[in-house]
C-alpha positions as CSV (number, residue, x, y, z in Angstrom):
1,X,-0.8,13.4,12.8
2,X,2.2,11.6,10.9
3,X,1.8,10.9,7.5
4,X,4.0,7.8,7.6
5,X,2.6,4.4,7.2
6,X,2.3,2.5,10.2
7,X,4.2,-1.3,10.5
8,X,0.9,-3.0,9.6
9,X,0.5,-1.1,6.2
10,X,4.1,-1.3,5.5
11,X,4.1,-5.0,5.7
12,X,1.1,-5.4,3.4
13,X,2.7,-3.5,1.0
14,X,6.4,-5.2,1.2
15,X,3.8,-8.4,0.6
16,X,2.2,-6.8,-2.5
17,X,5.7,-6.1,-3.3
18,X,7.1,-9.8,-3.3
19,X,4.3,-10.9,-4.6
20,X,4.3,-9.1,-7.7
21,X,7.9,-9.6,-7.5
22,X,7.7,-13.4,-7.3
23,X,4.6,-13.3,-10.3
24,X,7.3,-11.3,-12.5
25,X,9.9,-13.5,-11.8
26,X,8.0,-16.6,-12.4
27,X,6.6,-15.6,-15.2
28,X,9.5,-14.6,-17.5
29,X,11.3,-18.2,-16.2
30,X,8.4,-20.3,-17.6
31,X,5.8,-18.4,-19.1
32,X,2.4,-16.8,-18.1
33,X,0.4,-20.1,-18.6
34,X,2.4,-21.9,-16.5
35,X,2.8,-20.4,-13.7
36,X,-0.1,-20.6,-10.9
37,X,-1.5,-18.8,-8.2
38,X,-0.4,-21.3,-5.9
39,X,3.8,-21.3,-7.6
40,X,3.0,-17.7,-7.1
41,X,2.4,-17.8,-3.4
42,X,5.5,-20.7,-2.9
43,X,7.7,-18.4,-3.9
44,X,6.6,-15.3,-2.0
45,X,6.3,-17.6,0.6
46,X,3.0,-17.1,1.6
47,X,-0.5,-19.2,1.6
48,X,-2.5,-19.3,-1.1
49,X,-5.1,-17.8,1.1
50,X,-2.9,-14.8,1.5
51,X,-2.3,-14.6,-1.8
52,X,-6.3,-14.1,-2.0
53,X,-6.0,-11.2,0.3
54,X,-4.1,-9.4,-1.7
55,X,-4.6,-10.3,-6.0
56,X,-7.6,-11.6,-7.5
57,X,-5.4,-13.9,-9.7
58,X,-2.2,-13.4,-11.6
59,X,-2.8,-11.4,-13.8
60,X,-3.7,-9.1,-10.9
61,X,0.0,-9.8,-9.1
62,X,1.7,-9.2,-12.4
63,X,0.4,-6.0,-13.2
64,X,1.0,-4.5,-9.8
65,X,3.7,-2.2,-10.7
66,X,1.8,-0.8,-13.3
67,X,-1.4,-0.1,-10.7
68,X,1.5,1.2,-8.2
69,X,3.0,4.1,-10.8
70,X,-0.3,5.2,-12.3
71,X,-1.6,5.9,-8.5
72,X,1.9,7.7,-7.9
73,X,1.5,9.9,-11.3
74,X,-2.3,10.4,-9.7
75,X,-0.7,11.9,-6.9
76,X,2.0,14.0,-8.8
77,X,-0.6,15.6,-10.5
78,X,-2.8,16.4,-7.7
79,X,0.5,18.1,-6.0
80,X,1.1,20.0,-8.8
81,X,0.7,23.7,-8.1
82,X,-3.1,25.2,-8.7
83,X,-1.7,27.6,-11.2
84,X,-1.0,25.2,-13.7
85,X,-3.3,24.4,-16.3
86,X,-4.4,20.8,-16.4
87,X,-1.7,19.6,-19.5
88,X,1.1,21.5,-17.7
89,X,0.1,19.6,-14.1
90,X,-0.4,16.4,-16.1
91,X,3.2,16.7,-18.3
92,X,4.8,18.0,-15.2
93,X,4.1,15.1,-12.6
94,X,5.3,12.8,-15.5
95,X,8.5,14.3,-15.2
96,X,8.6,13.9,-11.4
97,X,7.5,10.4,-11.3
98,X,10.4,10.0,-13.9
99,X,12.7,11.6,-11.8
100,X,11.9,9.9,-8.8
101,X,12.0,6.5,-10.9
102,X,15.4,6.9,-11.8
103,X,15.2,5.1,-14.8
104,X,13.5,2.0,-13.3
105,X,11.8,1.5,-17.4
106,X,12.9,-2.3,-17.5
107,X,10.2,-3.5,-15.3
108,X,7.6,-1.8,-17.3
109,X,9.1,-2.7,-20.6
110,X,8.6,-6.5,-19.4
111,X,5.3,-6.2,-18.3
112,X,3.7,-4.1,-21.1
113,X,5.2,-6.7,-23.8
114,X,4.3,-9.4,-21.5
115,X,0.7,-8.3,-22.0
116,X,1.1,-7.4,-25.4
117,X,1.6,-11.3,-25.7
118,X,-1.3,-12.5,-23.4
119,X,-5.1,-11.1,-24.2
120,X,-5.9,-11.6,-20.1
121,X,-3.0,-9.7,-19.0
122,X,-4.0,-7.1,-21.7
123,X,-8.0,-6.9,-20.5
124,X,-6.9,-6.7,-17.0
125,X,-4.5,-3.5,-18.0
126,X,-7.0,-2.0,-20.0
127,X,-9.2,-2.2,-16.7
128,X,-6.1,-0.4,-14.7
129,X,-5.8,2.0,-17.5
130,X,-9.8,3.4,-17.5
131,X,-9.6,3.7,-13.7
132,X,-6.1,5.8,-13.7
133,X,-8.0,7.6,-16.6
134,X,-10.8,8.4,-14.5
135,X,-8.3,9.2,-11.6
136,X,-6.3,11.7,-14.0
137,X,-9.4,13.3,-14.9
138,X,-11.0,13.9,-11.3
139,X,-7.4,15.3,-10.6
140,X,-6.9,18.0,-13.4
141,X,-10.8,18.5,-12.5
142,X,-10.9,22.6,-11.7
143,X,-7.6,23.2,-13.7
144,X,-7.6,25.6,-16.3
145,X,-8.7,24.1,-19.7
146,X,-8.6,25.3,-23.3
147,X,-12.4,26.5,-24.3
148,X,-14.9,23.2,-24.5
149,X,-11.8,20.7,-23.7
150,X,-13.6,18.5,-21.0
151,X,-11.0,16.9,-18.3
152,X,-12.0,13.6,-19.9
153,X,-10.6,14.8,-23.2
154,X,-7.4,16.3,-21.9
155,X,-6.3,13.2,-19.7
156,X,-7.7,10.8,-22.6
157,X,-5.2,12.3,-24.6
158,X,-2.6,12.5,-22.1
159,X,-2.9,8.8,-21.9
160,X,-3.1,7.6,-25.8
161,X,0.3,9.8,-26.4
162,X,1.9,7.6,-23.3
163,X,0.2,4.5,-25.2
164,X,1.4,5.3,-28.5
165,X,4.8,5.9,-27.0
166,X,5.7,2.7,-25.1
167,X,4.4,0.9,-28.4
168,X,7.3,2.4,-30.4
169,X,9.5,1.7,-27.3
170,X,8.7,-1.9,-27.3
171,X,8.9,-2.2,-31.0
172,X,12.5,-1.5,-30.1
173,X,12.9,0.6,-33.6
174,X,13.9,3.4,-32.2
175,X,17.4,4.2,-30.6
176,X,15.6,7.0,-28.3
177,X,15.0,6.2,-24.8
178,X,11.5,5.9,-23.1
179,X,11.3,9.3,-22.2
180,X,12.3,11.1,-25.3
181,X,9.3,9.5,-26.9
182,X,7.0,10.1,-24.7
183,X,8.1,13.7,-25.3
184,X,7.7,13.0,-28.8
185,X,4.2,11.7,-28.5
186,X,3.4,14.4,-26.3
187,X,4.5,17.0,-28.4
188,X,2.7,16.0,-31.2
189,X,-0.7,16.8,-29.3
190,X,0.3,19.6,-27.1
191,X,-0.7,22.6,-29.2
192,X,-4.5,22.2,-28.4
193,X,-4.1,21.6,-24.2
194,X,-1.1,24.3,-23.3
């Protein structure tokens, strides 16, 4: 059986895709409060309807790309080999996803400052961000862990260093790139998972 998406769930994900694309776009033009659902759905050309079938609201559309890397890094972790221990899997399928990302940090920049700026877009990534945290932990789940580390700890960790890092990136104080400090945060709290 082929792995490949069918034409049905590629077209609802090239939708997602303009859609978020359109909410993005929108959004740095005129500001999160105001653009709506419906300017949203105008310029993805579809109805609002549609627009329904796919986001709960804008917030939802906006922070897309977000929901769409932290399932990927989900993914690189659970194809990480079983030998690894659950920090190696976890900093290895970073790399990957970075790799396969080629760079593509703008996007994210914009959206995690845009939320920085707007408490709604903030509570609705912090609701992304305990469900990838869950995810990450079902996923290292059966990994080797240091003695009395929980899964929970590890990826908790895991995911205040990536935090931590992309607030000093969008502080913009730093002449590193995104992925140095994410090292750096990394680093600073690797000693206790290797």
């Amino acid at each position: 059986m082929s792995s490949t998406p069918g034409l049905r769930e590629r077209k609802k994900a090239e939708t997602r895709q303009a859609v978020h694309e359109a909410a993005l776009r929108l959004t740095l033009e005129h500001g999160l409060d105001n653009v709506t659902v419906e300017a949203i759905a105008d310029a993805a050309n579809i109805s609002r309807r549609t627009f329904s079938n796919y986001f709960a609201g804008k917030e939802d559309a906006l922070l897309y790309g977000d929901e769409q890397r932290f399932g990927t890094l989900v993914r690189r972790v659970r194809d990480q080999p079983p030998e690894r221990t659950a920090w190696q899997a976890l900093r290895s399928a970073l790399e990957v996803l970075y790799d396969e990302a080629g760079g593509g940090d703008r996007e994210l920049l914009v959206r995690t400052r845009l939320a920085m700026r707007h408490p709604s877009l903030l509570a609705r990534q912090l609701t992304v961000r305990v469900r990838l945290e869950n995810e990450l932990s079902e996923a290292v789940t059966g990994r080797a862990l240091p003695d009395g580390v929980r899964p929970e700890v590890i990826t908790a960790a895991f995911l205040a260093a990536l935090r931590v890092a992309t607030q000093w990136w969008c502080a913009g104080n730093d002449e590193r790139d995104f992925r140095q400090l994410i090292d750096q945060a990394l680093d600073q709290i690797a000693g206790r998972f290797r």
